[in-house]
C-alpha positions in Angstrom: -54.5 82.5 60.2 -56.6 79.4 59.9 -57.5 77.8 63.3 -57.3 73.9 64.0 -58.9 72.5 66.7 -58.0 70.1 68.9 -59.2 68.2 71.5 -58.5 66.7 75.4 -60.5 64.9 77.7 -59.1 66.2 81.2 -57.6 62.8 83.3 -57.4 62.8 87.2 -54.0 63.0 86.5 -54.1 66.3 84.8 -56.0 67.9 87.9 -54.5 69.8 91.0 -55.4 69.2 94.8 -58.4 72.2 94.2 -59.8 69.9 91.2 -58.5 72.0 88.5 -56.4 71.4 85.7 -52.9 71.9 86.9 -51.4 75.9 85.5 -47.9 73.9 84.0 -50.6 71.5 82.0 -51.5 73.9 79.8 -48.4 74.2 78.2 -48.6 70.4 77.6 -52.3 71.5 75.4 -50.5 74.0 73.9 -47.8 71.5 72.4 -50.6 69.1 71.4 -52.2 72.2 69.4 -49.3 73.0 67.6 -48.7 69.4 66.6 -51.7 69.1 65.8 -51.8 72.6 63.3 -48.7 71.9 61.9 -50.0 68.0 61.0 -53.5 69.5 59.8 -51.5 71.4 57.2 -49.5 68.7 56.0 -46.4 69.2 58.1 -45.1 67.0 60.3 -42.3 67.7 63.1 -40.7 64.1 62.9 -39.9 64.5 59.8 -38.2 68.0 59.9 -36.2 66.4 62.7 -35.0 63.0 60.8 -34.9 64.5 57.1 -34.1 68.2 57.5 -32.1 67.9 60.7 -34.0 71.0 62.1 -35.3 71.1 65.7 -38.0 74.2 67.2 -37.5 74.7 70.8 -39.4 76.5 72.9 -37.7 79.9 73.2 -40.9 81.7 75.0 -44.0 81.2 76.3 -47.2 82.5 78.2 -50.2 81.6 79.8 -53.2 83.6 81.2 -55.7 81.8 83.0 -59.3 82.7 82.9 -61.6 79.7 84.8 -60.3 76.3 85.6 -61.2 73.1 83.7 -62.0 69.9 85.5 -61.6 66.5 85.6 -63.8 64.4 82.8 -64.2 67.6 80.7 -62.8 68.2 77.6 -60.5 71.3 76.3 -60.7 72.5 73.0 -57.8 73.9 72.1 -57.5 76.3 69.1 -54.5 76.7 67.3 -53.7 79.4 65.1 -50.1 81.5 64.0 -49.8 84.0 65.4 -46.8 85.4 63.6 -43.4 84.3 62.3 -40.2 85.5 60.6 -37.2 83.5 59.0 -36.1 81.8 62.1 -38.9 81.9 64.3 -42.5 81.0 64.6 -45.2 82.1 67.1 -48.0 80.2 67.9 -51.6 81.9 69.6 -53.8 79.7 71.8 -57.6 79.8 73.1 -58.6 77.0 75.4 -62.5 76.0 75.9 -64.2 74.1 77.9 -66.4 71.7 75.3 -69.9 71.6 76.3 -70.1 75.2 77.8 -67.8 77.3 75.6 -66.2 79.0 78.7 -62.9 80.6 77.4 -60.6 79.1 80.2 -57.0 79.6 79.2 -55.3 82.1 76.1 -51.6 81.9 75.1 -48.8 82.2 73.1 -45.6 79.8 72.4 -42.5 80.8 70.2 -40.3 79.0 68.5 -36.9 79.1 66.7 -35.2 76.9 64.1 -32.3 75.8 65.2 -30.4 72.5 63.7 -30.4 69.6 65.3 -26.7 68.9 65.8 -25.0 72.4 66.5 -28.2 73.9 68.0 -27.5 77.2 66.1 -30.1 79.2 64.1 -31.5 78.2 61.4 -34.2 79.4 58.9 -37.8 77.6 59.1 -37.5 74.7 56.5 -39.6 76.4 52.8 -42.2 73.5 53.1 -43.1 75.2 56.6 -43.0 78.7 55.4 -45.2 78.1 52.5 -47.8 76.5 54.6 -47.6 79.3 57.0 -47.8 82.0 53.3 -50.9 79.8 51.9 -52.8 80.0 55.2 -52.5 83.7 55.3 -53.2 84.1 51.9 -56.4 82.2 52.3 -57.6 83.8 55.1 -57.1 87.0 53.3 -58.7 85.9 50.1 -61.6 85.1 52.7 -61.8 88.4 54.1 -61.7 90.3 50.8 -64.8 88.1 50.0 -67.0 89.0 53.1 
């Protein structure tokens, strides 16, 4: 899957008494990142919420920490999919630190459709799927290239 890139200047706020970027705060990274995928491809969460009445909570997640970031850098955080099925996407995560390239955090977040009033399952809106379909299929057309 295609990778988007985000970015986050770490805040004083963000940091832990030891000076590193407090563990739950890389979830926080990880939501930007998938925002910020799904509104690189065209997709935006707001409006499967007000239009389609479709919510994605957070159904599981996981962090594994490799080296702390500090306060004043900046995160990268790479977003790609990692997988998904009719109800259910998966998101994969690599955090770097910008101006060294240290791999400092990887994870995973999955999510399920569900609708907004009843909170029961529901399948990922088509407009979703086919972005996910068209971003595999380009980075397969890519390999068969190389």
């Amino acid at each position: 899957m295609v990778a988007q890139d985000s970015t986050y200047r770490i805040l004083y706020r963000d940091i832990d008494q030891m000076g590193v970027l407090y563990y739950s705060r890389y979830l926080d990274l990880f939501e930007m990142g998938r925002t910020e995928w799904a509104r690189s491809q065209g997709f935006s969460y707001r409006d499967m919420e007000e239009v389609l009445g479709l919510m994605l909570p957070v159904t599981e997640a996981s962090c594994r920490y490799r080296d702390g970031l500090r306060f004043d850098e900046i995160a990268i955080v790479r977003t790609s999919i990692a997988a998904w099925s009719r109800t259910t996407i998966r998101y994969a995560f690599e955090v770097f630190e910008q101006e060294t390239q240290r791999l400092c955090a990887t994870g995973e977040v999955e999510l399920a459709c569900v609708t907004r009033d009843t909170k029961k399952p529901h399948i990922l809106p088509e407009a979703f799927t086919a972005i996910m379909e068209k971003v595999a299929a380009d980075k397969k057309g890519r390999r068969n290239r190389e």
